[in-house]
C-alpha positions in Angstrom: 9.9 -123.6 57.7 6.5 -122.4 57.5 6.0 -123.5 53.7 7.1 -126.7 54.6 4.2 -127.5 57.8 6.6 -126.7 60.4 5.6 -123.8 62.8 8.7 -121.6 64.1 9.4 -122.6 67.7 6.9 -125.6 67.3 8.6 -129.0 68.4 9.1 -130.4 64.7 12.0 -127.4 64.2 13.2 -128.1 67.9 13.8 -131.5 67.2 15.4 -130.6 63.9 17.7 -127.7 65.5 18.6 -130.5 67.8 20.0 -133.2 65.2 21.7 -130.1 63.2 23.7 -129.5 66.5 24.0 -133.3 67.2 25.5 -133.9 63.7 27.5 -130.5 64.0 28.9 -131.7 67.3 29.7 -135.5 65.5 31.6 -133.6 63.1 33.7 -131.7 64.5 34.6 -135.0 67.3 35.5 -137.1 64.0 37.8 -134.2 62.5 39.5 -133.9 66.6 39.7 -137.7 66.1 41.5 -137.7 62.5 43.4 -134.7 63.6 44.8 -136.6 67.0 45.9 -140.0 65.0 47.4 -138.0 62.5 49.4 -135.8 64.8 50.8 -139.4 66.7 51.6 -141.1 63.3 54.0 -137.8 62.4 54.9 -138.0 66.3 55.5 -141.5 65.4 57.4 -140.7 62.1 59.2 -138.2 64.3 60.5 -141.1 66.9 61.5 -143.1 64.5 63.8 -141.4 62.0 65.4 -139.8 65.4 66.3 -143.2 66.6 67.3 -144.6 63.1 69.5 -141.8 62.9 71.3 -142.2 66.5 71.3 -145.4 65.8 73.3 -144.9 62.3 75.6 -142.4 63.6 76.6 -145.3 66.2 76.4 -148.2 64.3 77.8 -147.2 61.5 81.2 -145.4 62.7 82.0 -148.1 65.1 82.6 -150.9 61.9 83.6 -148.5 59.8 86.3 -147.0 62.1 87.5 -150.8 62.7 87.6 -151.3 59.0 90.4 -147.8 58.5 92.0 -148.5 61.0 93.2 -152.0 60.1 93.4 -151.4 56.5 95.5 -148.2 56.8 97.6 -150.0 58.9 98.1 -153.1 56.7 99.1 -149.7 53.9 101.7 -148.4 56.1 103.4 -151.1 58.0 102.2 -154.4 56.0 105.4 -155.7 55.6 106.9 -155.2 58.5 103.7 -157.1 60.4 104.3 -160.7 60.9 101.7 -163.3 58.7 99.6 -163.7 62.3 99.0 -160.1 62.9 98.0 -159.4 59.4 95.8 -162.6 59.1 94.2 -160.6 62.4 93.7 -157.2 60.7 92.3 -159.2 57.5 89.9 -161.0 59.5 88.9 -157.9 61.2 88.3 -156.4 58.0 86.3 -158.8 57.0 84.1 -159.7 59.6 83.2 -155.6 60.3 82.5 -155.7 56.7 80.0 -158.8 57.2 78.5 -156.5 60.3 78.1 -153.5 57.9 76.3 -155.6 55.4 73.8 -157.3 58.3 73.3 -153.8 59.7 72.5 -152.3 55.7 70.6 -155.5 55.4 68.3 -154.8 58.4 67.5 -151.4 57.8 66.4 -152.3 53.9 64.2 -154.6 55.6 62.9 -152.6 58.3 61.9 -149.7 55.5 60.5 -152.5 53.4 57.9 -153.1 56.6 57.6 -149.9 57.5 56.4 -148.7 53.9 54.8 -151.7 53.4 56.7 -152.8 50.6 57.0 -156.8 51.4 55.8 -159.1 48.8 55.4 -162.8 49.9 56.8 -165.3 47.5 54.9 -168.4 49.1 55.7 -171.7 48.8 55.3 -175.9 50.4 58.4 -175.2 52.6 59.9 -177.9 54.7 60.7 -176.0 57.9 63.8 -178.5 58.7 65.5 -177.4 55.5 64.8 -173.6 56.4 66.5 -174.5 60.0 69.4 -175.9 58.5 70.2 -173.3 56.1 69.8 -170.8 58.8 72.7 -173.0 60.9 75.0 -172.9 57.9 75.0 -168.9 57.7 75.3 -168.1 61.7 78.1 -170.8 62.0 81.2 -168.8 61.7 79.6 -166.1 64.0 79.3 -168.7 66.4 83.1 -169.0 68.0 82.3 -171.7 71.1 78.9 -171.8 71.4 77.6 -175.2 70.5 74.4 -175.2 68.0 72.2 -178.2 68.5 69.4 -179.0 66.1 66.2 -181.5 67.8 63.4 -182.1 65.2 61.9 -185.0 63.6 62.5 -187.1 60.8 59.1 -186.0 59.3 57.5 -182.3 59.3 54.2 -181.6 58.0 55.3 -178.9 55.3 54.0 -175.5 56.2 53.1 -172.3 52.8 55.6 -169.5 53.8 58.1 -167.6 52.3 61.0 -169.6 52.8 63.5 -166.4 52.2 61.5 -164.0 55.4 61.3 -167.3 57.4 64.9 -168.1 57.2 66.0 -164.4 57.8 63.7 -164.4 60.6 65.7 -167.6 62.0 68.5 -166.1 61.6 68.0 -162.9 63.1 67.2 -164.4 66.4 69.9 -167.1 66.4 72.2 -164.0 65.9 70.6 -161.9 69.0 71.1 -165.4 71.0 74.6 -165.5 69.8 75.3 -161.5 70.8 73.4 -162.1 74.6 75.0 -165.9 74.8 78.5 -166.0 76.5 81.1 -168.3 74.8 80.7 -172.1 76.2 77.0 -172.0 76.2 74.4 -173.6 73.8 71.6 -172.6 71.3 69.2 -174.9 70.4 67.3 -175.1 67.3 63.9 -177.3 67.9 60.7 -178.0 65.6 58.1 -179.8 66.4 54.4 -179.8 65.1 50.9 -180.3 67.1 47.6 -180.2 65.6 47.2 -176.6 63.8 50.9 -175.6 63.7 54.4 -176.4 63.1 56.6 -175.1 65.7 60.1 -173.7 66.0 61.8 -172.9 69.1 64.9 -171.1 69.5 66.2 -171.1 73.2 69.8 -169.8 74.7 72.0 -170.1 77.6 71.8 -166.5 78.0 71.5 -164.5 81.1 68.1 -163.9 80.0 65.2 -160.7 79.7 64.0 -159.0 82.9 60.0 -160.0 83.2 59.5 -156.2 82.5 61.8 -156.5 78.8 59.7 -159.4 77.7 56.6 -157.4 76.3 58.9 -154.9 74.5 61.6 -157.3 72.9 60.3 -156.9 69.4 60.0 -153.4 69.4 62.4 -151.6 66.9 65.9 -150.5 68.3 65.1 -151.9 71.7 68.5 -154.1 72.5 70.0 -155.2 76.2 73.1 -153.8 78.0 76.0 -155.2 77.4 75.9 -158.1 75.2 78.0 -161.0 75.2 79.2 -160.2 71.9 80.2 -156.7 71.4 79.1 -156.8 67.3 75.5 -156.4 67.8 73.5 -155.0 65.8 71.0 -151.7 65.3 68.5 -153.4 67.9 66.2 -154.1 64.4 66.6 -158.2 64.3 64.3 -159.1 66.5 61.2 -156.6 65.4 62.1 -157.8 61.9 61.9 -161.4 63.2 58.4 -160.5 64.4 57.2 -157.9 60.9 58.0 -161.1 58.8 56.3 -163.8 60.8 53.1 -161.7 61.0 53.4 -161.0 57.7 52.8 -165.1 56.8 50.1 -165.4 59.2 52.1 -167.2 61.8 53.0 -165.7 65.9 55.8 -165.2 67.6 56.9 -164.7 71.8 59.5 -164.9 73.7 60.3 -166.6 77.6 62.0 -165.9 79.7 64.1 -167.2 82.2 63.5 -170.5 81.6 66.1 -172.5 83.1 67.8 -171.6 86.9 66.7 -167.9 86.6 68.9 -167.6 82.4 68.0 -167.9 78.8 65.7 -166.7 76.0 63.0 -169.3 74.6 61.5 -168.1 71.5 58.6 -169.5 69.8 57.4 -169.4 66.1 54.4 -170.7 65.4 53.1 -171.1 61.6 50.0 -172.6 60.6 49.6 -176.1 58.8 47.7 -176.6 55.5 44.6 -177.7 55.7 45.7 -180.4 52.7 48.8 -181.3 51.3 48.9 -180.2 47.8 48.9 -183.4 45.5 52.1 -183.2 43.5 53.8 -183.5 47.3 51.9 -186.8 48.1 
């Protein structure tokens, strides 16, 4: 210190001690800090294969049980069943097999979000044509509950990924459908104001408690008791949400909104600034 001008005890090396411990002190707070976040993304890691797991040991057996149980009896006493009752174990079949292939669906999507896998194939999408193609595949599941559609004649077209944006539609219609009790409607709505195109999706449900409403996209997170006992892994609605943020657009629900029942919720996707020519 000496060689350099600086006296031993002299303020110059106090001041210098001083940063050295300052910067010492800063170094070991950033390595707590990378320590603590990497300790709750394993924690993290942790809650979420625990929950997948629980939630394929349920979801999985239940179909899958339905799906022996009809077929091995259709092997043992087909011909002796009259054509109604094994029209009813066909059907069964058929639609636990559908429930299977939503619930293996879902997870592949959930993993594609969590490992941020997704790839956005953009396009102009006309959002009526995404509603209406999301109608035809829920229409089967929809036994009598009434689907209504309300949008204009004209849309302003809107660059998404038509593909996420319909399975987001259709994730939610089928959440309304599992918390709507037969009789009731579901609307399907668009309309646009100045920077978005909107579509709302609303039930007849008995609706989320106030306290629910923050934490309704959150992964496994479903309701007691739905209306409709094939529900799903509790993954449709945070999948809804992972695909919508990935375009750039928003998503919330409301609720009650009608006599103290139902589920509004609202997707909201940006406009293009211009229309491209070739649509003009």
């Amino acid at each position: 210190i000496e060689a350099g001008g600086m006296t031993p005890g002299s303020d110059g090396e106090r001041l210098v001690l001083a940063l050295l411990e300052q910067g010492a002190v800063a170094l070991e707070r950033a390595e707590l800090a990378t320590e603590a976040v990497e300790t709750e993304t394993l924690r993290r890691a942790d809650r979420f294969r625990s929950a997948l797991l629980n939630s394929i040991s349920h979801d999985l057996r239940t179909p899958l049980s339905t799906v022996l149980g009809a077929s091995s009896t259709l092997i043992d006493y087909g011909k002796t069943l009259t054509t109604e009752v094994r029209d009813d174990l066909v059907v069964s079949i058929r639609e636990e097999a559908e429930r299977l292939n939503r619930y293996v669906g879902n997870l592949l999507d959930m993993t594609r979000l969590e490992g941020g896998a997704l790839r956005l194939r953009t396009d102009w999408t006309d959002v009526r044509d995404v509603l209406g193609a999301a109608a035809g595949r829920v229409t089967r599941r929809l036994g009598d509950r009434v689907l209504t559609r309300d949008y204009p004649a004209e849309l302003s077209l809107v660059r998404v990924d038509g593909g996420l944006l319909e399975q987001a539609i259709v994730n939610i219609l089928e959440n309304a459908i599992a918390y709507s009790p037969p009789g009731t409607r579901i609307e399907m709505a668009a309309y646009e104001d100045r920077a978005n195109v909107v579509i709302s999706l609303e039930d007849e449900g008995r609706g989320i408690p106030t306290a629910e409403l923050e934490r309704v996209f959150e992964k496994f997170r479903r309701m007691e008791e739905p209306s409709d006992r094939s529900q799903g892994a509790g993954l449709g609605l945070s999948i809804a949400k992972g695909f919508i943020d990935a375009m750039g657009g928003r998503i919330a629900a409301a609720s009650p909104i009608r006599d103290g029942k139902g589920t509004r919720i609202l997707i909201s996707v940006p406009k293009a600034v211009a229309t491209p020519h070739h649509l003009l």
